[in-house]
N, C-alpha and C positions, 0 to 999 in steps of 0.2 A: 558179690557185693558184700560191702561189709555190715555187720548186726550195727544196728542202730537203738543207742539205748533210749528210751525215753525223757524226755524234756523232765527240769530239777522243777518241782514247784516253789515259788517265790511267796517268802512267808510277809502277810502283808505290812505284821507290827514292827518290820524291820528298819522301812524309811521313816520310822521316826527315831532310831538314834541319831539319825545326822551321819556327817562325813568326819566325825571328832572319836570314833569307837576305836579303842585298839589302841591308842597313843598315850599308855600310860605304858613305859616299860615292863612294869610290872605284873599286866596284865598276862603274859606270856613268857613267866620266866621258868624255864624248864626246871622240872621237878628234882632232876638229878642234876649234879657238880660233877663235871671233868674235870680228872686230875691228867696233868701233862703226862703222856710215856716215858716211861725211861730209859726206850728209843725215842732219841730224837734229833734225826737226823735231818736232812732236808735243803732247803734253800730259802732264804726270806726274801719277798720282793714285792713291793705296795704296800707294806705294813704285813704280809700275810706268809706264814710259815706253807711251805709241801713238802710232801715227802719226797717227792726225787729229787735229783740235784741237777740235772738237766733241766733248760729252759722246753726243749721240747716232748721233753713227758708230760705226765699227766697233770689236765689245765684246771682241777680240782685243789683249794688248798688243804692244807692237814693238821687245823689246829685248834683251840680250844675254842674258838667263837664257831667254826665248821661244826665241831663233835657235837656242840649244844644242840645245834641245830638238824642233825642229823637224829638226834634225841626226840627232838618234837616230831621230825619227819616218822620217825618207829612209831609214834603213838596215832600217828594219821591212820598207817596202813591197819594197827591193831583194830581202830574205830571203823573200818570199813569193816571189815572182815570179825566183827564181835559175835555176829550168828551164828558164825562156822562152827563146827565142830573143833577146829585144831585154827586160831585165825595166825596163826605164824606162816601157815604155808598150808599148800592143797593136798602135794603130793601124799598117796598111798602108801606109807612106808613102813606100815605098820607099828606094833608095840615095841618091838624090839632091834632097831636097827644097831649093828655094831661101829658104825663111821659115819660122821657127818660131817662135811667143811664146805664152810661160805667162804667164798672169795671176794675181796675187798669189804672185808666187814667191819671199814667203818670205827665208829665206838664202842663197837661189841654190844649194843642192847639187845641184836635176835640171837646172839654167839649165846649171851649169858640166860635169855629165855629158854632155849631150845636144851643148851644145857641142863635146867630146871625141869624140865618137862623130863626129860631119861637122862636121872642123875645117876645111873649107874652104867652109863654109855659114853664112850671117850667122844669129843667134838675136835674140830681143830679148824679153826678162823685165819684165813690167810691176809695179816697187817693186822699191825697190832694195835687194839684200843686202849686210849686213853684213861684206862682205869685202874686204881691200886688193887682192887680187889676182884676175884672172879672162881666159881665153880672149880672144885679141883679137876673136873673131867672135860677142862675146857684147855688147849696150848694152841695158843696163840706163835704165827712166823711168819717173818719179813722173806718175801722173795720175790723172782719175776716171774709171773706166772704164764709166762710165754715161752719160758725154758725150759726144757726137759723135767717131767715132775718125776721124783725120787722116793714116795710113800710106797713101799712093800706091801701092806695092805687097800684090798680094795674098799671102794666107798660103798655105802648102801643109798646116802644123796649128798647130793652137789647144788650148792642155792647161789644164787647170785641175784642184788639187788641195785636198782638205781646208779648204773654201770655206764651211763650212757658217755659218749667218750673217752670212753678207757683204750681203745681199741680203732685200728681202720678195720677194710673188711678181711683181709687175711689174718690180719690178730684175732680176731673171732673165729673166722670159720679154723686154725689153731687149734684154740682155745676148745671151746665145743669139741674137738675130735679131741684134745686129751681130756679134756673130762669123760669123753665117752669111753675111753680106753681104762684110765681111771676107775671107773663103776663097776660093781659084782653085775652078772648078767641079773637083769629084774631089777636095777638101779633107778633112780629117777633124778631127773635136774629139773631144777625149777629156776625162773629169774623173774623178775617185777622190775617192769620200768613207766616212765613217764614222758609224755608226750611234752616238750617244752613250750609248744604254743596252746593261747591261749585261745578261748572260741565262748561263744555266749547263744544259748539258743533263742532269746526273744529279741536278739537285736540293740540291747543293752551297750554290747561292744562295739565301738562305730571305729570307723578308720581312721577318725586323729585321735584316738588313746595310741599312748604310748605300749601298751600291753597288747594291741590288735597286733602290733608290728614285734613286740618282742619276740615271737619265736620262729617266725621267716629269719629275723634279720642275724639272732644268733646260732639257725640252720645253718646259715651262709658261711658265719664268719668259722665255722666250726670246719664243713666241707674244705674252706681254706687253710686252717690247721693239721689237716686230712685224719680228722677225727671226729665223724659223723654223730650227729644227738638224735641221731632218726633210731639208735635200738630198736627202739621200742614195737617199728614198722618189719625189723628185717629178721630180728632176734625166732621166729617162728620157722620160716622156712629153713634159715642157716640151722637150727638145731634139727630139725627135721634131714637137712643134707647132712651133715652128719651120720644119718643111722638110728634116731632116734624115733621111736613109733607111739603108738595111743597117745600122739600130742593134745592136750588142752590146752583154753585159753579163755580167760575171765577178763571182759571189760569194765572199767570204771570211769563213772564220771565224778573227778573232785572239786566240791566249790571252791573260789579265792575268796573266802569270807562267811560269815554266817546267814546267810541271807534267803539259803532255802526254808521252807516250809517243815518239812521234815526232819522229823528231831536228831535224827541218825547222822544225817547230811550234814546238820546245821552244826553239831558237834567236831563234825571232820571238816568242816569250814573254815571251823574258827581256828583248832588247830594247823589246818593248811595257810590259812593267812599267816599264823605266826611263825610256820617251820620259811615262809617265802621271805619276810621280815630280817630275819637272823639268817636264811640263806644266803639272798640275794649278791650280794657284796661276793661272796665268795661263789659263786657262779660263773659272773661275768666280769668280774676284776681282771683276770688275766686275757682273756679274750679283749676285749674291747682295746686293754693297752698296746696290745702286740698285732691286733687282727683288724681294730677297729675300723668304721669306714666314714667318712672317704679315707682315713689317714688315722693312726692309732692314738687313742687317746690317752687324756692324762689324768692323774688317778684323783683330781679334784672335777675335771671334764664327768666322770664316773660315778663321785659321791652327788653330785649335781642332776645328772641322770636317776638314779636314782631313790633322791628324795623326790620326784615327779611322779616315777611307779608306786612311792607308797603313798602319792594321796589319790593316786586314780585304785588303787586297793584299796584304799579306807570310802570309797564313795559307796554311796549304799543303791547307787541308782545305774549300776554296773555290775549285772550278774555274770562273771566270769566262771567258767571252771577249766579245769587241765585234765585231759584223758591220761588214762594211766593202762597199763595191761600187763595181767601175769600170763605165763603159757608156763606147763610142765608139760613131760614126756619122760617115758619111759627106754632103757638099754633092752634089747630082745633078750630072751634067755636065751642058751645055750641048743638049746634044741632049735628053738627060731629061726636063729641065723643059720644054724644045718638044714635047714628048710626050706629057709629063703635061697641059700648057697647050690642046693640039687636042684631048684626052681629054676634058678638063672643058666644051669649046666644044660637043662631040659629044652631051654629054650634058643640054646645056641644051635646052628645051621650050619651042618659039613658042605663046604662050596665043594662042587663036582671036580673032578680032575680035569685037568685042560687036556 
């Protein structure tokens, strides 16, 4: 059965901002400015750049209103994780690791952190962020990383975040097995993802919000894309089949709003409301147009939707949050797998002679 984290407390002096909190622009205008890549390739459609040129790649777009937003999302996961010792990631990789690459990273804000942290250790971010400026010990490259990888050296870790989508399940289980091959033995891979539905534990969330149904409905339309947003459920065991051992895994509960009690929460609220605000659009734009149900929608059908889920967000009388979950694991070392490998020989059974 799975850990059950405890109930968010609800902070009382909240209902009285009212359902009008949050609707200045301005209130949430991310700290940093993307500047376009100077890759910029892609395909436009609804208003929105991506990066592949195929309609049915990836149903994420790739452009400056996305990055912004992907910017506030980096400061969510920083505010949860602010106790930690290291809140960029969990994994044990000690002082000195010689290789680090995140895959689909996005704006580069954990490329250009992690760089920071061991600036005299090479990184390398696979897609490139939208910024003119970055750590010399960071190289950024466009590729499919579903193809054959070509790096000579190995990794010491492998990150991957907020993925969900990217992949059916054989792109994954792939994937996972070349990162695993990828790694020095004693490597680690970590990934963080997000549960797309939403959920409320005092009952807040009733079934005619629109937000009760948002993340069934866009499970569905996803399964029908055949590019699952469930990650975040299967991401564990597939790294585990893989080969992958001393798995962990840290649960989170994230408020839609400021509305917990707790200053910690209430802080990762507010920015989780604003990273969902400037997400939003670029979520489910592409889905709903191509996938939509009964019959696919049109991209005013969409902004119309839309502006409904951000005033059931801005209600103060709707304690929503989104589960989130990291797992890392470890590559065996070299002796390990020798280990495990006489283990398994040990255990095989000579059938009699007929």
């Amino acid at each position: 059965m799975a850990e059950k984290l405890p109930q968010i407390a609800v902070d009382p002096d909240f209902y009285s901002m009212g359902p009008s909190y949050g609707t200045d622009p301005q209130d949430f205008q991310s700290e940093t400015t993307s500047i376009a890549s100077a890759i910029h390739k892609g395909r436009m459609e609804n208003g929105r750049r991506y990066q592949a040129t195929k309609e049915e790649d990836y149903w994420g777009p790739s452009d400056q209103q996305q990055f912004e937003a992907f910017e506030i999302g980096h400061m969510v996961f920083l505010v949860l994780d602010h106790d930690q010792p290291n809140s960029l990631f969990r994994a044990p990789i000690g002082n000195s690791p010689k290789n680090i690459m995140d895959i689909g990273t996005g704006q580069g804000s954990w490329a250009i952190d992690v760089a920071d942290l061991y600036p005299y250790r090479p990184w390398r971010g696979y897609l490139p962020p939208p910024v003119s400026w970055m750590p010399l010990n960071c190289i950024f490259e466009v590729d499919d990383v579903l193809r054959e990888w070509t790096w000579r050296d190995p990794f010491d870790f492998i990150h991957l975040r907020l993925m969900y989508g990217a992949f059916n399940s054989d792109g994954w289980a792939q994937l996972y097995k070349q990162a695993y091959d990828a790694l020095e033995p004693g490597g680690w891979i970590e990934q963080m993802e997000l549960d797309v539905r939403v959920y409320s534990d005092d009952g807040t969330l009733k079934k005619e919000h629109l937000l009760f149904e948002w993340g069934p409905m866009f499970v569905r339309l996803a399964e029908r894309a055949g590019r699952s947003l469930q990650t975040h459920e299967t991401m564990r065991n597939a790294i585990e089949k893989a080969g992958f051992v001393d798995v962990y895994e840290e649960k989170y509960k994230i408020p839609l709003g400021p509305w917990p009690k707790d200053p910690l929460l209430k802080e990762a609220g507010y920015l989780q409301f604003a990273h969902w605000n400037a997400a939003m659009e670029g979520w489910v734009m592409w889905m709903l147009t191509h996938y939509g149900e009964p019959e696919p929608w049109t991209k005013e059908e969409v902004h119309v939707y839309l502006a409904k889920v951000r005033e059931e967000l801005k209600n103060p009388h709707i304690h929503a949050y989104e589960p989130a979950k990291r797992v890392w694991a470890r590559k065996p070392t070299k002796e390990e797998e020798q280990a495990k490998a006489k283990a398994k020989e040990a255990d095989v059974k000579v059938e009699p002679s007929p």
